[in-house]
C-alpha positions as CSV (number, residue, x, y, z in Angstrom):
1,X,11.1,9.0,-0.7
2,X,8.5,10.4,-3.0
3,X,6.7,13.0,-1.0
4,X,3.1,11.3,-3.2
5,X,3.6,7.6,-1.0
6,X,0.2,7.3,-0.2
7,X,0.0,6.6,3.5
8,X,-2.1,3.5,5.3
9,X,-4.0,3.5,8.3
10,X,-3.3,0.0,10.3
11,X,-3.3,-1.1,13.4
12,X,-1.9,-0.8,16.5
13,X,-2.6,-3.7,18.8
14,X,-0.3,-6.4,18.7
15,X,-2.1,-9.7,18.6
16,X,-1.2,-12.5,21.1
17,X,-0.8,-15.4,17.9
18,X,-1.4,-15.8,14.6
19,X,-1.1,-18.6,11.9
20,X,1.6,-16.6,9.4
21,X,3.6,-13.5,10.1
22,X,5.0,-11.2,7.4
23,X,8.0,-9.2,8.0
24,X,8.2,-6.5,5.8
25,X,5.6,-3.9,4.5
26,X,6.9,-4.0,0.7
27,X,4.8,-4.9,-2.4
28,X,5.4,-8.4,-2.1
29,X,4.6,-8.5,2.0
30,X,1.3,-6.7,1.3
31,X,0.7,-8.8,-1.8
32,X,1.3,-12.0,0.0
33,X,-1.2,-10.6,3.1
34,X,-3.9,-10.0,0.8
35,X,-3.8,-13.4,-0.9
36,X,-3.4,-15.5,3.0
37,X,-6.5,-13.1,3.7
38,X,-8.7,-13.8,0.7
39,X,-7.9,-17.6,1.5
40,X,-9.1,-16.8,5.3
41,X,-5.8,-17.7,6.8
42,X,-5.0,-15.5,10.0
43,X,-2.3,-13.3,9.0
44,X,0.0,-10.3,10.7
45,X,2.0,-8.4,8.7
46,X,4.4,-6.1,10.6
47,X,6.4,-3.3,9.4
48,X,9.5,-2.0,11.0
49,X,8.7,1.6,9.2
50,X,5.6,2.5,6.9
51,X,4.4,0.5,4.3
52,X,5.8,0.8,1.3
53,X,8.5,3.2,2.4
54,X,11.9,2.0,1.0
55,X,11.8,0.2,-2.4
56,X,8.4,-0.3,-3.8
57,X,7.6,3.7,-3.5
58,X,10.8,4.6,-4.8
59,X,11.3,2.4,-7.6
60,X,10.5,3.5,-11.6
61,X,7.3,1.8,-11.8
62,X,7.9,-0.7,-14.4
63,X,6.4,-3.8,-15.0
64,X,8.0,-5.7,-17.9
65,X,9.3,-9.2,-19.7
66,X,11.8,-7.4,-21.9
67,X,15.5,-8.7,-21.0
68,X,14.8,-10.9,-18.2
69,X,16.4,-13.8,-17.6
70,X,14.5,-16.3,-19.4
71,X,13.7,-18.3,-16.5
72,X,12.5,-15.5,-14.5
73,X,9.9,-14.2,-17.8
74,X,6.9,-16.5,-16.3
75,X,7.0,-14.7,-13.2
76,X,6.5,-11.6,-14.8
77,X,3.7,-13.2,-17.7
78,X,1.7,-14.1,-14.3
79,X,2.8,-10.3,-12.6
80,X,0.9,-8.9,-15.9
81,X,-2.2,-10.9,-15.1
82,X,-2.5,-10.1,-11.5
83,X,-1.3,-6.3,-12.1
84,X,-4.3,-5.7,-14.8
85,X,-6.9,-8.2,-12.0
86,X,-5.7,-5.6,-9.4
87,X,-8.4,-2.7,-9.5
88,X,-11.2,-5.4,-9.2
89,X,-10.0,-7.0,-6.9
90,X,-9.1,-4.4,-4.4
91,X,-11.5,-2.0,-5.1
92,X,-9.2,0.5,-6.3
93,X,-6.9,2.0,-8.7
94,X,-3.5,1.2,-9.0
95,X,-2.1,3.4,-11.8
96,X,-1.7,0.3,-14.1
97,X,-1.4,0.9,-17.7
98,X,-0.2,-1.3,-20.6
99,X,1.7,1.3,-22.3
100,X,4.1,-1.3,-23.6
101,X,8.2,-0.4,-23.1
102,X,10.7,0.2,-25.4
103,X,14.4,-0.3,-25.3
104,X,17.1,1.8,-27.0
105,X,20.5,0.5,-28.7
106,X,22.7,2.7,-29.7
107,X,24.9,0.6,-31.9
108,X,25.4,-2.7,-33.5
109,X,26.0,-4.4,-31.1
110,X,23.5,-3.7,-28.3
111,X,20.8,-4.5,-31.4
112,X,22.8,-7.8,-31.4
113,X,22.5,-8.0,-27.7
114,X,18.5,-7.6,-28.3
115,X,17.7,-9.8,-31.0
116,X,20.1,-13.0,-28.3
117,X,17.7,-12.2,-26.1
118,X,14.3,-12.2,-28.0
119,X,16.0,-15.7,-29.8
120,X,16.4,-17.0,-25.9
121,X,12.8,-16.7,-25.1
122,X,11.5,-17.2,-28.5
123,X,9.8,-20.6,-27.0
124,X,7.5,-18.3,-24.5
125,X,5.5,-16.6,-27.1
126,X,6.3,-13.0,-26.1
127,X,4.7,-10.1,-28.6
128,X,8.3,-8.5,-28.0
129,X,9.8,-7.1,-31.6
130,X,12.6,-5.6,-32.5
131,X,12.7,-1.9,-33.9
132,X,14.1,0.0,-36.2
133,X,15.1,3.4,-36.4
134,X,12.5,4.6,-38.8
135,X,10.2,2.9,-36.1
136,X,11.3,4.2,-32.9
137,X,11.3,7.7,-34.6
138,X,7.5,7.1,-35.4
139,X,6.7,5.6,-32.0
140,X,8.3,8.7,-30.4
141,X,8.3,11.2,-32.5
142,X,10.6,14.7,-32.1
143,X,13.5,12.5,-31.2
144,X,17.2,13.6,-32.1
145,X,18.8,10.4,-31.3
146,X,21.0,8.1,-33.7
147,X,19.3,5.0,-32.7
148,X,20.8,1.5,-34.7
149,X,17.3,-0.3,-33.1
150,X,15.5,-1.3,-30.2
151,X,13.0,-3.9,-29.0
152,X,9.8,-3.1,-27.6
153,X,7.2,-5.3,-25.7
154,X,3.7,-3.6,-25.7
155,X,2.3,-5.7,-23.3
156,X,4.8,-4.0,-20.7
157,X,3.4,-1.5,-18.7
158,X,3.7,0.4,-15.3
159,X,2.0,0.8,-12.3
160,X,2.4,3.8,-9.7
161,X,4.8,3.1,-6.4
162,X,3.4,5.8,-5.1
163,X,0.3,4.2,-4.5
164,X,0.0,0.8,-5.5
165,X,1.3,-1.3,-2.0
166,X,-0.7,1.3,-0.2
167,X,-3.8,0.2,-2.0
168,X,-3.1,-3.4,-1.1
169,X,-2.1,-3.4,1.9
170,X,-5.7,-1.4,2.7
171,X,-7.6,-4.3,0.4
172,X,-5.5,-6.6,2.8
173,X,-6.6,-5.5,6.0
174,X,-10.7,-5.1,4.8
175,X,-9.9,-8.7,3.9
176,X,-8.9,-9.7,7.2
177,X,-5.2,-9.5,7.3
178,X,-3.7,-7.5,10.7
179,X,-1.3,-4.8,9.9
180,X,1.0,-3.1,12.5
181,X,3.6,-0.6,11.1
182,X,7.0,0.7,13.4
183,X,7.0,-2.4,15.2
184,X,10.4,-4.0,14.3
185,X,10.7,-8.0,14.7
186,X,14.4,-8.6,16.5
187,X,14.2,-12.1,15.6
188,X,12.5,-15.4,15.2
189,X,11.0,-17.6,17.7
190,X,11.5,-21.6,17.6
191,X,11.0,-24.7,19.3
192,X,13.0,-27.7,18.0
193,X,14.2,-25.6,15.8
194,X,11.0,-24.8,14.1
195,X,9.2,-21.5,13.8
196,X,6.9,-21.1,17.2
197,X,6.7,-17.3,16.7
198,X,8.5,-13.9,16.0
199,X,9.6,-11.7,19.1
200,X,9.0,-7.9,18.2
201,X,9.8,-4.3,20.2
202,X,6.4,-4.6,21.3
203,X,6.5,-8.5,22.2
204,X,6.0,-12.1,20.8
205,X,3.7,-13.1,18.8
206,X,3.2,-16.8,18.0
207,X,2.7,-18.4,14.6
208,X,2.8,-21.3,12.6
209,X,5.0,-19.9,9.7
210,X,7.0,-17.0,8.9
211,X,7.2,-15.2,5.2
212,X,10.7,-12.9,5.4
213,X,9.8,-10.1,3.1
214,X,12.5,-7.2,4.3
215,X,14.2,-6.2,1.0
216,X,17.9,-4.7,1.6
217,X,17.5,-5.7,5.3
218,X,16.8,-9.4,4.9
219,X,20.5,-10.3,4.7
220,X,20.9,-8.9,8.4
221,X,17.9,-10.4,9.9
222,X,19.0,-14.1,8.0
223,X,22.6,-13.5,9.0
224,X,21.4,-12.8,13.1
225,X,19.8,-16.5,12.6
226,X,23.2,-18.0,11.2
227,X,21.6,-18.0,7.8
228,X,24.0,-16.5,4.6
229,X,22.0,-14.7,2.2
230,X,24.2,-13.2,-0.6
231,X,22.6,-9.7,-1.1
232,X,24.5,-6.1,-1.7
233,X,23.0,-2.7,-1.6
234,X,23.0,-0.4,-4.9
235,X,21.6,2.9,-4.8
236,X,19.2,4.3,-7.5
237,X,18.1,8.1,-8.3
238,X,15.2,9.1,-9.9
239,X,13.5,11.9,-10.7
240,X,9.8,12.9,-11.5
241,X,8.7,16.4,-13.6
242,X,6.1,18.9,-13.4
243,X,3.3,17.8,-16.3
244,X,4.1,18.3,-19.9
245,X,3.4,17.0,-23.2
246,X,5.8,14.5,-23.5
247,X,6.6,12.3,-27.0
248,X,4.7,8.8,-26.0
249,X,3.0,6.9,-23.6
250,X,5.5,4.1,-23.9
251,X,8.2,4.2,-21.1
252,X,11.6,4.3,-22.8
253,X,15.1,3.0,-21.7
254,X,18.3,4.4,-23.4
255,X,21.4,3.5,-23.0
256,X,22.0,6.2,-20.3
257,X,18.6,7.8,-19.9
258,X,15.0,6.4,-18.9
259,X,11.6,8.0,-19.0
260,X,7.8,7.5,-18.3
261,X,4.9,9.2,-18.1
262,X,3.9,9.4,-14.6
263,X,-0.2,9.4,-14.0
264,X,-0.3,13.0,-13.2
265,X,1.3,14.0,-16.5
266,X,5.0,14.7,-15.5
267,X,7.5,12.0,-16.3
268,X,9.8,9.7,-14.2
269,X,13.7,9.7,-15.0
270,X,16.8,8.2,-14.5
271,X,20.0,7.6,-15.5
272,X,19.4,3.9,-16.9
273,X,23.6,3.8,-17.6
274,X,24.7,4.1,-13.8
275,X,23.7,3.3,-10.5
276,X,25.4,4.1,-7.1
277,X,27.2,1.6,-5.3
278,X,28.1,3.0,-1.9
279,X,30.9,0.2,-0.3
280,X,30.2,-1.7,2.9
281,X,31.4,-4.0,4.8
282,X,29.6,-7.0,2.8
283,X,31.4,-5.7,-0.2
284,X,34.2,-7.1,1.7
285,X,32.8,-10.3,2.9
286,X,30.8,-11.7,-0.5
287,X,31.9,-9.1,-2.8
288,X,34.5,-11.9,-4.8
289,X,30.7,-14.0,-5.2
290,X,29.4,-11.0,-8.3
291,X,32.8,-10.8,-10.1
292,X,31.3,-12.5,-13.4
293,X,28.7,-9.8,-12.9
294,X,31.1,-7.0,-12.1
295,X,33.0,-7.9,-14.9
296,X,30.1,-7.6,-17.3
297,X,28.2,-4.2,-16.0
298,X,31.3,-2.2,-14.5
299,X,30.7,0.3,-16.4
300,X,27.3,0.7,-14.3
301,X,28.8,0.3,-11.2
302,X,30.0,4.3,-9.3
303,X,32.0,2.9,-6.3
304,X,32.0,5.0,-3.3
305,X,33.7,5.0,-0.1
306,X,32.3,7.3,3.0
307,X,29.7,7.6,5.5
308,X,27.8,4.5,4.2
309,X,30.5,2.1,5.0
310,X,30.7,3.4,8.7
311,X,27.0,4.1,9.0
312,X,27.0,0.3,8.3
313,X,29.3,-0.6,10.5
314,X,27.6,1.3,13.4
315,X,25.1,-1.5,12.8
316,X,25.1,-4.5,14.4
317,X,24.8,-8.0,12.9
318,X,24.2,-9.8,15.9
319,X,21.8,-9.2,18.5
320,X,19.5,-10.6,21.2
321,X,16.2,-10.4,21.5
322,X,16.1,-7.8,24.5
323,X,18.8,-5.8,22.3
324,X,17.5,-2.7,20.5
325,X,17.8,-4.4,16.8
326,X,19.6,-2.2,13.4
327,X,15.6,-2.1,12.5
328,X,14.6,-0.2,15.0
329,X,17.3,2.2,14.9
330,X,17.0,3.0,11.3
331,X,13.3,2.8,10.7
332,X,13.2,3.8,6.9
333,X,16.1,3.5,5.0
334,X,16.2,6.7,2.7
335,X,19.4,7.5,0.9
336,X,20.2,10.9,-0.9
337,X,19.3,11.7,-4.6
338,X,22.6,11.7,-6.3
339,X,22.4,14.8,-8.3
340,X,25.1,14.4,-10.8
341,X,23.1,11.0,-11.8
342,X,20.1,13.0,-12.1
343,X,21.1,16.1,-14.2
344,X,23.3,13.2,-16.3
345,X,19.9,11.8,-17.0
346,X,17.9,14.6,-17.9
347,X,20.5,16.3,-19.9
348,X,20.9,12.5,-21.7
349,X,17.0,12.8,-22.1
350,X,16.9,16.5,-23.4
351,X,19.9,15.7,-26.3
352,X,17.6,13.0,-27.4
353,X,14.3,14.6,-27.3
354,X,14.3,18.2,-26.6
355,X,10.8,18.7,-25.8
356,X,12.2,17.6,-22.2
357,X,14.4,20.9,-22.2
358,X,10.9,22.7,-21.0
359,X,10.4,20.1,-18.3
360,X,10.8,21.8,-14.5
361,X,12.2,18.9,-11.7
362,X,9.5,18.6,-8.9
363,X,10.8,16.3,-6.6
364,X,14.4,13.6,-6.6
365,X,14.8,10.5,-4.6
366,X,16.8,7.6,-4.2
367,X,15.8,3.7,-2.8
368,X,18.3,1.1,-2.0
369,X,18.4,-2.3,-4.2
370,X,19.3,-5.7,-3.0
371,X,20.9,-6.9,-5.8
372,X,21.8,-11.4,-5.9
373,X,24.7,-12.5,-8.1
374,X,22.5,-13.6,-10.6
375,X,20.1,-10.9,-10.1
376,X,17.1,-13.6,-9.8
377,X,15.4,-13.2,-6.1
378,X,15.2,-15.7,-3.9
379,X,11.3,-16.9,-3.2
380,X,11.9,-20.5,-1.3
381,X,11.4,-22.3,2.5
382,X,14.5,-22.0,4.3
383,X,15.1,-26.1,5.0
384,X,17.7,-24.9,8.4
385,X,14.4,-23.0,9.9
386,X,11.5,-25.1,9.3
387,X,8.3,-23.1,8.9
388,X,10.4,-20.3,7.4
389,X,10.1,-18.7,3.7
390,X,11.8,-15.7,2.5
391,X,10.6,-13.8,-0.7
392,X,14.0,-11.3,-1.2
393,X,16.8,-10.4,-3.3
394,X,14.7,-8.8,-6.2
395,X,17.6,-6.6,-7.4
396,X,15.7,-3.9,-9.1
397,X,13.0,-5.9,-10.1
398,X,10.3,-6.7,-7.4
399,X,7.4,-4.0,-8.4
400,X,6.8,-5.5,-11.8
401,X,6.9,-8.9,-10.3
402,X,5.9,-8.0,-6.8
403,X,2.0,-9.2,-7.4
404,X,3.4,-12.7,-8.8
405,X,6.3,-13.0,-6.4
406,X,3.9,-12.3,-2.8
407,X,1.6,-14.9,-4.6
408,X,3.9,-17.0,-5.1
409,X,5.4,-17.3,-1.8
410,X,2.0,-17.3,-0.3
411,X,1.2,-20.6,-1.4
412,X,4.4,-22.2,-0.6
413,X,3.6,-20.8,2.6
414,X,0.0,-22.1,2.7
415,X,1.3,-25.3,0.7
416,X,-0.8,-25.0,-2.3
417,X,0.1,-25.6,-5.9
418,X,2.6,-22.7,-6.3
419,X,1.6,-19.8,-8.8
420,X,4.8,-20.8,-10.9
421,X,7.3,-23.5,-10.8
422,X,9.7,-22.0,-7.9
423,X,12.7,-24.1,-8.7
424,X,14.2,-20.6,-10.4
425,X,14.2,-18.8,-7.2
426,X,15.5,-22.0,-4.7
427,X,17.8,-20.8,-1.7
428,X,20.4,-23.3,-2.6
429,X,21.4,-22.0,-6.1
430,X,22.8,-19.0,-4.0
């Protein structure tokens, strides 16, 4: 974890009721909090760790269009809207900036793979070009690279993870919302098989509706409930520098490098070609559901088999309510840096613009995605538990989104006209 998270002071009273509890402390929980708040509904939002401490403070800090699936790209239009609305509407800073991003192609072919996608979304109006060499070399200048193209999107930008759910979830709670962190929810409470309230460590509390917000550890909670989510974990390293005059202000993905400038003046990095994929036991069980994607991004993919698989294991996947839940005994899931990934990257990086050889590493981290086989989330009511929504499965993507998608799944929680049409992000497709 980042050792910048900004931390938030909530709550420690456990209220009797409530209209909606949250479950999960994430960008899109706190997002979805604020929004139930500024429409005066009564809302808890409890946290099993610390806000913000798996995902949304470890992630790069992108918020883009460029290469998303075409029917996920109005999510992320709506995500740019909100992210720029966010300092006036919470009363502080969020480290947004529309720096614009940039992608890389090495050859031919990835150009070709550029210019499909801009011709797939051609309909939606995006400013997203593609770039030539001569371009890219004047965009970021003092590069070494061989580049056949890119695309860039300047109305991409970034935000800072480091801060940005922190500052919501405060904005939440002066708006009204009830925030309790290391209080773990064991499971849901029905009657008639509807949602009557959620029992915690710390006791019940009852509601009208439940919004299931837990990232990676959604598919355990769902699967305690009888409910089959299809999520599995990858494992992404990053890195952030010391300050230095870097080439640009535009974040920049190669084909096996990543960088952007980070709002104290270092830089964020990774290696964009290769992500950790540490097997468990789910690989097992749904693994044969992501072989059209494992076929196509293999070559992403550094299988591992070790402590993760019986760390797993050690975990249970069913429980009772007066059972010590996996939640409680792993309260912030924080993987290790891999450092071959990292010094992959920043060599990568240095080859293509060696003003990065005078860069000194301050800090390394990892965060855990929860990746679907069509790497769209899943923001929808769950028709088996009435009263039940789950906003999950952002595989990579939730910061940029995370504004749009806790929106979103606040009004189908509240039952207002939703943000977005939903229909991309129904349970069912699954």
């Amino acid at each position: 974890m980042t050792k910048t998270l900004e931390k938030v002071h909530t709550s420690d009273q456990l209220p009797d009721s409530t209209t909606v509890v949250i479950i999960g402390g994430g960008i899109v929980g706190v997002t979805a909090a604020l929004t139930l708040a500024e429409r005066n509904i009564p809302v808890v939002l409890l946290e099993k760790g610390h806000v913000a401490g798996e995902q949304s403070s470890r992630n790069l800090g992108w918020i883009r269009k460029t290469s998303r699936h075409f029917e996920d790209v109005p999510l992320a239009v709506a995500a740019d809207k909100l992210w720029a609305e966010m300092p006036a509407r919470i009363g502080k800073e969020v480290g947004y900036k529309q720096a614009g991003i940039m992608f890389l192609a090495k050859t031919e072919e990835q150009v070709a793979a550029h210019e499909s996608w801009l011709k797939s979304v051609e309909s939606l109006s995006l400013d997203s070009r593609i770039m030539s060499s001569k371009e890219i070399n004047d965009a970021v200048p003092g590069g070494k690279g061989d580049w056949a193209g890119g695309i860039y999107t300047p109305s991409d930008g970034r935000a800072e993870p480091a801060i940005a759910a922190s500052a919501i979830a405060q904005a939440a709670i002066n708006k009204g919302a009830t925030i309790v962190q290391h209080c773990a929810v064991r499971s849901l409470s029905t009657i008639g098989g509807k949602i009557s309230g959620v029992v915690t460590e710390k006791g019940e509390i009852r509601c009208e509706q439940v919004l299931l917000a837990g990232g990676a550890w959604s598919r355990r909670f769902l699967g305690n409930h009888g409910v089959a989510l299809l999520t599995l974990p990858l494992v992404c390293s990053v890195m952030r520098t010391k300050p230095i005059d870097g080439p640009t202000d535009i974040a920049v993905g190669g084909p096996d490098f990543s960088f952007r400038k980070h709002q104290d003046g270092g830089f964020i990095i990774t290696q964009r070609g290769a992500l950790d994929a540490p097997l468990t036991l789910d690989h097992l069980l749904i693994g044969w559901r992501y072989l059209s994607q494992l076929r196509a991004q293999r070559s992403f993919l550094r299988p591992s088999l070790g402590m993760d698989f019986l760390k797993d294991l050690q975990l249970a996947r069913r429980w009772k309510t007066h059972q010590i839940s996996p939640f409680e005994k792993v309260r912030v899931n924080d993987p290790k840096p891999n450092p071959d990934l990292n010094q992959e990257a920043f060599t990568n990086l240095c080859n293509a613009w060696p003003v990065f050889n005078q860069a000194e590493i301050d800090e390394e981290w990892a965060g855990i995605i929860d990746v679907t086989p069509d790497s769209n989330p899943v923001i929808d009511r769950i028709e088996a538990i009435p009263g039940l929504t789950i906003a999950t499965g952002f595989s990579g993507h939730g910061f940029g989104t995370g504004p749009a998608a806790g929106q979103l799944a606040a009004d189908l929680v509240s039952n207002v006209e939703p943000l977005i049409d939903p229909s991309p992000y129904r349970f069912d497709r699954l």
